[in-house]
C-alpha positions in Angstrom: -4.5 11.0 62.0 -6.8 9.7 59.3 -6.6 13.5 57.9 -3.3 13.5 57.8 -2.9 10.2 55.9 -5.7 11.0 53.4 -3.8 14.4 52.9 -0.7 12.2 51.7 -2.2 10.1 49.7 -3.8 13.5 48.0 -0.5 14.7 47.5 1.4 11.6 46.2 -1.4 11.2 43.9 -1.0 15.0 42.9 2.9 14.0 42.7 2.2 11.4 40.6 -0.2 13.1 38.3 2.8 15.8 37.7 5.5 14.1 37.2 4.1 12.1 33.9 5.8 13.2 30.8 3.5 14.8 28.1 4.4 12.7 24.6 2.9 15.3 22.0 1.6 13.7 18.8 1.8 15.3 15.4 -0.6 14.7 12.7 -1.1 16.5 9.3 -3.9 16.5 7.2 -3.1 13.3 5.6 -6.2 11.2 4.0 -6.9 8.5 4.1 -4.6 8.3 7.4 -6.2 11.7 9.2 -9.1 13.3 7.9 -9.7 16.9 9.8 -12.8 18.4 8.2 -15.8 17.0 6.3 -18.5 14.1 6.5 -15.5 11.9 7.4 -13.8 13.4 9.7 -12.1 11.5 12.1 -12.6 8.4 10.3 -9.1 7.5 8.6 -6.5 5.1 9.4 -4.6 6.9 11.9 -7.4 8.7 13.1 -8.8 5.5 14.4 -5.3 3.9 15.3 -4.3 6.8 17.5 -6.7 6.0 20.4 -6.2 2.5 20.5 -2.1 3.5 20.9 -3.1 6.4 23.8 -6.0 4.0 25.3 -2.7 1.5 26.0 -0.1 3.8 26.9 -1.6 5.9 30.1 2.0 6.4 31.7 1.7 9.6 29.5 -0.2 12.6 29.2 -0.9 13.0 25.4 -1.6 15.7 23.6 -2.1 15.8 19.7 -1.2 18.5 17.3 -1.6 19.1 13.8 1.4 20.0 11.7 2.4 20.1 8.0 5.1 18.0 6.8 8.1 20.7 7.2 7.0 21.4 10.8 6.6 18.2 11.9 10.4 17.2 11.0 12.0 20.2 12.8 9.6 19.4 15.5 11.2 16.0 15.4 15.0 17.3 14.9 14.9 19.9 18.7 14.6 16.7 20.6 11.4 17.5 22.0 9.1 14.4 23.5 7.2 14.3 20.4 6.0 11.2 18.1 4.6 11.4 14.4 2.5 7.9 13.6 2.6 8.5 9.7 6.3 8.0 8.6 8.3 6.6 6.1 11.7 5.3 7.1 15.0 7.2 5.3 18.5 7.3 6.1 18.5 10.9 6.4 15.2 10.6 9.2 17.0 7.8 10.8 19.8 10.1 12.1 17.4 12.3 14.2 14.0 10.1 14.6 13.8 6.9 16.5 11.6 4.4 14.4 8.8 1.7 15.8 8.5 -1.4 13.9 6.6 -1.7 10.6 3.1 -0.6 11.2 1.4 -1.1 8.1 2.0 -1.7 4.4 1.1 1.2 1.7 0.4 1.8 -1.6 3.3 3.0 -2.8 3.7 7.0 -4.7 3.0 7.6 -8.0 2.4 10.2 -10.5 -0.9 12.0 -11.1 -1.5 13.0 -14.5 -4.6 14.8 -15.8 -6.2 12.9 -19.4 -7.0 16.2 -20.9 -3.4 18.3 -20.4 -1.0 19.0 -23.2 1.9 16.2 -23.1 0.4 13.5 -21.4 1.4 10.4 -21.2 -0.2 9.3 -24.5 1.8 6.3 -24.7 0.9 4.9 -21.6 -2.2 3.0 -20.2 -3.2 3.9 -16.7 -1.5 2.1 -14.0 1.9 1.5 -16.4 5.1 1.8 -14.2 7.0 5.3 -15.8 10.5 5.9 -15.8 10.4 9.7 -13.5 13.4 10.9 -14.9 12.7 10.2 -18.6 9.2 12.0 -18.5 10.6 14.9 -16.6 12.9 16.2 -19.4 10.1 16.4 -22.0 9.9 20.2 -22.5 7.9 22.2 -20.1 7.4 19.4 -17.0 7.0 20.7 -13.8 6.1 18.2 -11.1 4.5 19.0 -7.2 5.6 17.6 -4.6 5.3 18.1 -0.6 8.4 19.5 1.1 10.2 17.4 3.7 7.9 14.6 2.9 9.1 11.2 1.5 7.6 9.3 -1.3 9.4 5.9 -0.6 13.8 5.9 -0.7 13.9 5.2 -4.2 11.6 8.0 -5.6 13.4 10.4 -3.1 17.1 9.6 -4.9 15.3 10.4 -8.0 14.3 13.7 -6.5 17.6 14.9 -5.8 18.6 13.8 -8.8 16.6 16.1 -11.1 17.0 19.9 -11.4 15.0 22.0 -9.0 13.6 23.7 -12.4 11.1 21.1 -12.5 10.2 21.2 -9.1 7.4 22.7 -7.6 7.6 22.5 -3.8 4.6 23.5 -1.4 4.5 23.5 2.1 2.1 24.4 4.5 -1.5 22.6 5.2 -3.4 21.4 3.0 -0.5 20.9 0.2 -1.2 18.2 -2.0 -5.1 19.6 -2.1 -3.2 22.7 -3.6 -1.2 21.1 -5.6 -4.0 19.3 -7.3 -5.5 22.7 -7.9 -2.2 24.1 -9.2 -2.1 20.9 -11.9 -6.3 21.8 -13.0 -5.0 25.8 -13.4 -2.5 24.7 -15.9 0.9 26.1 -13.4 2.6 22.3 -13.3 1.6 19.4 -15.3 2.5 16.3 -12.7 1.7 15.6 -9.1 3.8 13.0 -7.3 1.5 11.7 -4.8 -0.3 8.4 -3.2 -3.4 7.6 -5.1 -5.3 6.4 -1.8 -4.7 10.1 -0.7 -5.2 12.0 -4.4 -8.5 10.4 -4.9 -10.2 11.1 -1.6 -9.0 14.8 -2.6 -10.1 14.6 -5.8 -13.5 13.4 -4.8 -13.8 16.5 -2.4 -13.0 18.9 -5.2 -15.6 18.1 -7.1 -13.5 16.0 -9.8 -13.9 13.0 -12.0 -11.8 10.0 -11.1 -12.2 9.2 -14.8 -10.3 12.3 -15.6 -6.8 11.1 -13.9 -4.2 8.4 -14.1 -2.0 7.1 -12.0 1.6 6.2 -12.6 3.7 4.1 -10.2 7.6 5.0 -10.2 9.8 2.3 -12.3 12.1 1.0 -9.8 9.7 1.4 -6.6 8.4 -1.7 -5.0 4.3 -1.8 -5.0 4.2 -1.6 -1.2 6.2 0.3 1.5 6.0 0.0 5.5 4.3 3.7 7.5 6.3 3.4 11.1 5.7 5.3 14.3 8.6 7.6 14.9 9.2 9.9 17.7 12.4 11.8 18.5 15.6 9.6 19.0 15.5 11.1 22.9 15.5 8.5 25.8 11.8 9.3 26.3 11.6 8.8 22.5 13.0 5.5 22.7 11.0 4.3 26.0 7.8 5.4 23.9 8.7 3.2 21.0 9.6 -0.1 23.3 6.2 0.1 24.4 4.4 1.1 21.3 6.4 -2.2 19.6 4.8 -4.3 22.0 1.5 -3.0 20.8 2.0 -3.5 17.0 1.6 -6.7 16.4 -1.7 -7.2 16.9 -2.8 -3.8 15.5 -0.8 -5.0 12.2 -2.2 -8.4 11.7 -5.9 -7.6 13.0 -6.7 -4.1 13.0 -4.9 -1.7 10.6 -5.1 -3.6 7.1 -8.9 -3.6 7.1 -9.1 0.1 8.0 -6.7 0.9 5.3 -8.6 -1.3 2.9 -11.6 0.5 2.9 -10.2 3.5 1.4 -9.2 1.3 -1.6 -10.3 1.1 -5.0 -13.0 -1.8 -4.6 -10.9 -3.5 -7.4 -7.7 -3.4 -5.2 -9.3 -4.4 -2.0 -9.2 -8.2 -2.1 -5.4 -7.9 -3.4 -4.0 -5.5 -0.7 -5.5 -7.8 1.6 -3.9 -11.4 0.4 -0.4 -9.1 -0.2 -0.3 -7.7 3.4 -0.8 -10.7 4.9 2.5 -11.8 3.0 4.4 -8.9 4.0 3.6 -9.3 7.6 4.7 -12.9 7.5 8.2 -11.5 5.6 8.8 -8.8 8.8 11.4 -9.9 10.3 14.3 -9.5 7.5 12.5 -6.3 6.5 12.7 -4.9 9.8 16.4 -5.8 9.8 16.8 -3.9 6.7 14.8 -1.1 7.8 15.3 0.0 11.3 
């Protein structure tokens, strides 16, 4: 008899075992958020924020996988049981990806201009807002970008604004790596990027800091919200209701200070004082973004 019962309670637990869903995470190599190779590897934002998530969330199996950008989205659009921790909200995501609540405030995207090419921006100081548009019909512009990924709502309606002549798109891994190396052969003059990420990268190339500016887009705020978003499934949705639950603390206590260290020193002690805001200002910004 006792055989027999420990034989059942081997098999419910075997029962149970199979019948949890498998939520498949998607990362890129995305610094300072994931960091795959090198003396810091492991170390970045959502590298470190992933485990506390899984940790809290054991009714899953998990199972994380590294995607680029366009990957990741089609993974998101075929309804699979699958959740990307590094997105932007859009309109055009919104229709296929279910979103958590604000996770953490950004640096917003900007443009990365070498000091020593042709047709810089002589006429403006490092750090001076630029109108994208405006610096994109000088003669011979061509700017980099990431396929599929978004640089905030506002840059992304100037994007499909301008004509894809100027546009250099790369997928695959490792893109905005190559598109830094792409700017320093001379094939496109601008790099729309986040400077957080472009100077970790530029540092690992072997550059100069000194040798770059960085231009914020006229018309974008200074900060923009990262989400959790996994596909707008009903497992989907059931893995955002619990990951909400688990944001708040992360936001207020955890996430700031790991995105702070990858800061300019100089920036630090602002980000800091300004998330703080933001996160008290949530709750009409999570109404306006879902």
């Amino acid at each position: 008899m006792r055989m027999f019962v420990l034989l059942c309670v081997l098999l419910l637990s075997s029962q149970q075992g199979q019948a949890r869903e498998r939520l498949t995470w998607l990362v890129r190599d995305l610094p300072p958020f994931t960091i795959f190779e090198g003396q810091e590897k492991g170390q970045g934002v959502v590298d470190r924020m992933l485990p506390l998530l899984i940790e809290q969330m054991p009714e899953y199996d998990h199972t994380v996988l590294r995607v680029n950008r366009a990957r990741g989205i089609q993974m998101l659009q075929e309804r699979s049981f699958t959740c990307d921790p590094t997105l932007l909200w859009t309109p055009e995501r919104a229709r296929f990806v279910h979103f958590s609540q604000p996770t953490l405030p950004i640096l917003s995207s900007g443009l990365v201009i070498r000091k020593a090419d042709p047709g810089r921006l002589d006429e403006s100081e490092d750090g001076t807002p630029v109108d994208l548009k405006q610096v994109l019909e000088r003669p011979g512009m061509k700017l980099g970008i990431v396929a599929q990924r978004s640089y905030g709502v506002v840059v992304d309606d100037i994007l499909r604004q301008l004509p894809e002549t100027t546009l250099s798109r790369h997928y695959g891994n490792d893109a905005t790596a190559n598109l830094l190396q792409m700017q320093q052969l001379g094939r496109l003059q601008l790099v729309l990027g986040y400077w957080p990420e472009v100077r970790y990268l530029i540092q690992q190339q072997g550059g100069s800091l000194d040798s770059y500016q960085f231009h914020p887009i006229k018309g974008a705020n200074r900060y923009q919200f990262l989400h959790v978003g996994c596909s707008d499934t009903p497992l989907g949705r059931e893995a955002i209701a619990h990951i909400d639950k688990l944001l708040p603390h992360l936001r207020q206590e955890v996430l700031p200070e790991f995105y702070a260290s990858w800061l300019d020193p100089e920036l630090r002690t602002e980000y800091l004082e300004q998330t703080r805001h933001l996160v008290e200002e949530l709750p009409s910004a999570a109404n306006a973004q879902p």
